[in-house]
Structures are given as structure tokens and as C-alpha cells.
C-alpha positions in Angstrom: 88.6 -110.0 33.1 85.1 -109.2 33.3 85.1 -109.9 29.7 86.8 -113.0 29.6 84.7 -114.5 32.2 81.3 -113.7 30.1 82.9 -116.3 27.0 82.0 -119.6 26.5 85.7 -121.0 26.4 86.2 -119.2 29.5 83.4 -121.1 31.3 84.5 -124.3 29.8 87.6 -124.4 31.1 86.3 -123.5 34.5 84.8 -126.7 34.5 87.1 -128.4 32.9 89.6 -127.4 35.8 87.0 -127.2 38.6 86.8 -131.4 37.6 90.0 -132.0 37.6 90.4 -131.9 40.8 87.9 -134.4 41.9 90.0 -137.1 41.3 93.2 -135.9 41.5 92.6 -134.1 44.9 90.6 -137.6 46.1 93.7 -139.7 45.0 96.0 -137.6 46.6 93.9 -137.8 50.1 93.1 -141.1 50.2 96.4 -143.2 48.2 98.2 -143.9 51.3 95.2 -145.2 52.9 94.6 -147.4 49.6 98.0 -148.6 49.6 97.0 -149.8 53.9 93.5 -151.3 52.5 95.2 -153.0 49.6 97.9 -155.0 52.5 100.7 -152.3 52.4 102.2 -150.7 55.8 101.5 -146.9 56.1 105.4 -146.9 55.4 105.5 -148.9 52.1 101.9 -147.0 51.0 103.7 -143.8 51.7 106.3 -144.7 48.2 102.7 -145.0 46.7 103.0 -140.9 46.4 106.5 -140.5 45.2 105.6 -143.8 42.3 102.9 -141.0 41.3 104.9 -138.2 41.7 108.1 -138.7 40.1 107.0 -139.5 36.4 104.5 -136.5 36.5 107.8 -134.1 36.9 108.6 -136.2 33.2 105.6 -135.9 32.1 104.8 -132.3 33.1 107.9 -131.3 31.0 107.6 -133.7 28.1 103.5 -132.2 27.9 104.7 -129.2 27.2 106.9 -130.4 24.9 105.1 -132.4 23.0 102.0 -129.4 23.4 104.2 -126.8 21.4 104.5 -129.0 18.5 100.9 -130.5 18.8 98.6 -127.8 20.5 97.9 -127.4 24.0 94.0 -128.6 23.2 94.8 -132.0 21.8 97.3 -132.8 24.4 94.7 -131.9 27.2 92.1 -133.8 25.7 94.3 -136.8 25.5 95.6 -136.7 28.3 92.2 -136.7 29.7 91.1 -139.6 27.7 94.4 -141.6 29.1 93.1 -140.9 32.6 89.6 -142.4 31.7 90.8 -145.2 30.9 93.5 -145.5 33.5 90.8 -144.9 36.3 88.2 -147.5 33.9 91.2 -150.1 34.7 91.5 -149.3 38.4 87.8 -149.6 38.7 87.8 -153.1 38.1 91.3 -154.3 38.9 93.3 -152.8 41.6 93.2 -155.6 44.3 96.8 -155.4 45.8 99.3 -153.2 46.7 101.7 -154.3 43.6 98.5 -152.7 40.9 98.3 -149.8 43.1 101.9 -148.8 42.8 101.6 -149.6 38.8 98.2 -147.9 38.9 100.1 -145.0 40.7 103.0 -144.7 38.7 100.8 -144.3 35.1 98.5 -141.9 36.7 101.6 -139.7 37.1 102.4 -139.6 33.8 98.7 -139.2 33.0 97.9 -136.4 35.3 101.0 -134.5 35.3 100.5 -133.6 31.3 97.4 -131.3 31.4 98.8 -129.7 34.5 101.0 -127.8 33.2 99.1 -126.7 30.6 95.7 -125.0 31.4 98.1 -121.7 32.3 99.4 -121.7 28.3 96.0 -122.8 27.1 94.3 -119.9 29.0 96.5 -117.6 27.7 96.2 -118.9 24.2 92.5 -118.0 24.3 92.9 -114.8 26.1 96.2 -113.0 26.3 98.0 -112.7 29.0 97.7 -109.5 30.1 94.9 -111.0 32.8 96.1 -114.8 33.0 96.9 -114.2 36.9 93.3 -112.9 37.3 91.7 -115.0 34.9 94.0 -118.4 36.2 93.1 -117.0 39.5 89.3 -117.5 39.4 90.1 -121.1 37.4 91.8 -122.4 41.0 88.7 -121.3 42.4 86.9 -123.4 41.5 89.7 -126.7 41.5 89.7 -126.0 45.1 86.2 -125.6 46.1 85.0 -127.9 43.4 88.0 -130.2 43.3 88.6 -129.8 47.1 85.5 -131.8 47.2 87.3 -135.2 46.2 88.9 -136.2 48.9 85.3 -136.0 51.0 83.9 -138.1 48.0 86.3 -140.5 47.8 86.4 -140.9 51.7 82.5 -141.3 52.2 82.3 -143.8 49.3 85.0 -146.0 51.1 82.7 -145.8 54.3 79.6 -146.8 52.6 81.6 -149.6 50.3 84.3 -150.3 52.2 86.2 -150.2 49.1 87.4 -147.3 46.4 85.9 -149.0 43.2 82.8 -146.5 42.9 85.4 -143.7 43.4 87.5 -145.2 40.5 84.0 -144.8 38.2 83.4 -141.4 39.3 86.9 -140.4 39.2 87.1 -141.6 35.1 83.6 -139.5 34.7 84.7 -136.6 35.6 88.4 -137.2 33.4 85.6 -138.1 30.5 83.4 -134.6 31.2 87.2 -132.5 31.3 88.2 -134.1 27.4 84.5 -133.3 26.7 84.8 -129.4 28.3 88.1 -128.8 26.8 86.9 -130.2 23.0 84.7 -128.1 23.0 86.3 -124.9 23.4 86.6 -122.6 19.9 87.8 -119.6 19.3 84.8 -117.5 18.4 85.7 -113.9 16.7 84.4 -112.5 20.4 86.9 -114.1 21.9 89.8 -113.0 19.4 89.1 -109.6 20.2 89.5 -110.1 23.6 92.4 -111.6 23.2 93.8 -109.1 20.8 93.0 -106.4 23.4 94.6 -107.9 25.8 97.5 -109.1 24.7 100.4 -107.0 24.2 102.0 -108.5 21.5 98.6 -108.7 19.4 97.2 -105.0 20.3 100.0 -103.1 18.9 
């Protein structure tokens, strides 16, 4: 572990996964009031978190898929890119309750992708001999760093009165992930660790 943590992949996707969670842990705070402040009742803005949640079970499934025939790295980064321009689009055009719940449903898909996939990836780069360690310090730093979203998101509604400057943010931080992940390599100091830790590669 001590190792691992030293690499520059390793610290990549630490930020990668610490930024995740900005938006995804701000969304997930604050949609139900969006759904309110777009003319919804808190009971109609609550089907605002199952319209995100039910095509991310797809999509979480279908990433993996689609990751074992494509490579975990591309799909990440794509994914990430999809979410850029999904939160771009909500930036400037979610107004009512009807683009929210479309807006909702597409982030699903979007964010449920990657999701599945840093545990893989991480292993991939490392072995797996230490991915509950190594995974371990990655949700760190989603929940201290991403924890942070939902406070984002609600102070910029306080100052704005609206969630558009969250929406910008939010596709910044998807843009810096695609970025973090990209530019992960496999350097021959990371193959060794990976070959010492992994059973299947050390024997």
C-alpha cells in the first residue's frame, strides 16, 4: 500500500474519485429540493431520485460490460465526458420540473457507468492483493472531498437562488475526472507493483 500510494496513477485516481463526488453527492442532496424550486411537490420531486436511480442499475451493469470489451479507462473517461456535457445542458436549460426528471434520468445512466468501475480499474493498475486498502483510502477522499457537494450546491442556491452555477461547477469537476483518469499510464514502477502484488502475476 505504501507503495501504491507513492505512484502517480495512484494519486490520479484519488482525485479523480475524490471529484466525483462533488456533483454526484450535491445532486443527490439537493434534487428533491430542485424538483420543489422547479414547481414539483416534495412528493412528485421525490420520483426525481428513483428517474436517476433506476437506469444507473442498467447502466452500472451494461459499463461493465461494455468496459471488458473496451477497457475500463476509455469507458471512465467517457463516461465523464457524457456528464460534462449533461451538466453543460442543465446549466443553461433546466427550468421546470418536466427537464429535471429528463435531466435526472440521463444522469443515471451517465453516472452509474464509472461507478462501478474505479474498483476493476484500481485493481488493473495494482493487483488486488491491497484493493480493500488501496479502494479504501480512494473513498476517503469521495467522502471528505465529495462530501463537500452537497454544502456547495446548497450555499450557491442561497446566494443565487437558483442551481445554475452548481450545474457549471458540477461539469468542471466531471471535465477535471476525464482529465485525471486520461492521464493515468502504466509506468514499469507501477508494473512491478502490481506484479508483486498480485497473485496471479507473482507466481
Amino acid at each position: 500500500v505504501s507503495d501504491a500510494i507513492k505512484t502517480v496513477p495512484f494519486c490520479l485516481l484519488f482525485v479523480a474519485y475524490s471529484l466525483v463526488g462533488i456533483p454526484l453527492q450535491g445532486i443527490l442532496g439537493h434534487l428533491v429540493m430542485w424538483g420543489v424550486d422547479t414547481g414539483s411537490s416534495k412528493a412528485a420531486a421525490g420520483t426525481f431520485v428513483t428517474a436517476m436511480f433506476l437506469p444507473s442499475i442498467a447502466s452500472k451493469i451494461g459499463g461493465g460490460w461494455i468496459a471488458d470489451r473496451l477497457g475500463k479507462k476509455r469507458v471512465i473517461v467517457i463516461s465523464q465526458l457524457y456528464c460534462v456535457l449533461l451538466m453543460l445542458w442543465a446549466w443553461q436549460s433546466i427550468h421546470t420540473s418536466q427537464s429535471l426528471k429528463t435531466f435526472s434520468i440521463f444522469l443515471g445512466i451517465g453516472y452509474g457507468i464509472p461507478m462501478g468501475l474505479f474498483t476493476p480499474y484500481l485493481t488493473e493498475l495494482f493487483g488486488r492483493a491491497n484493493v480493500g486498502a488501496l479502494f479504501g483510502i480512494l473513498t476517503l477522499g469521495h467522502g471528505l472531498i465529495g462530501g463537500c457537494g452537497p454544502l456547495l450546491w446548497g450555499h450557491i442556491f442561497d446566494t443565487y437562488g437558483n442551481y445554475n452555477l452548481a450545474c457549471l461547477i458540477s461539469a468542471i469537476c466531471y471535465g477535471a475526472v476525464a482529465i485525471a483518469v486520461f492521464l493515468i499510464s502504466s509506468t514499469p514502477k507501477e508494473s512491478k507493483i502490481k506484479k508483486d502484488l498480485h497473485p496471479c502475476l507473482s507466481g
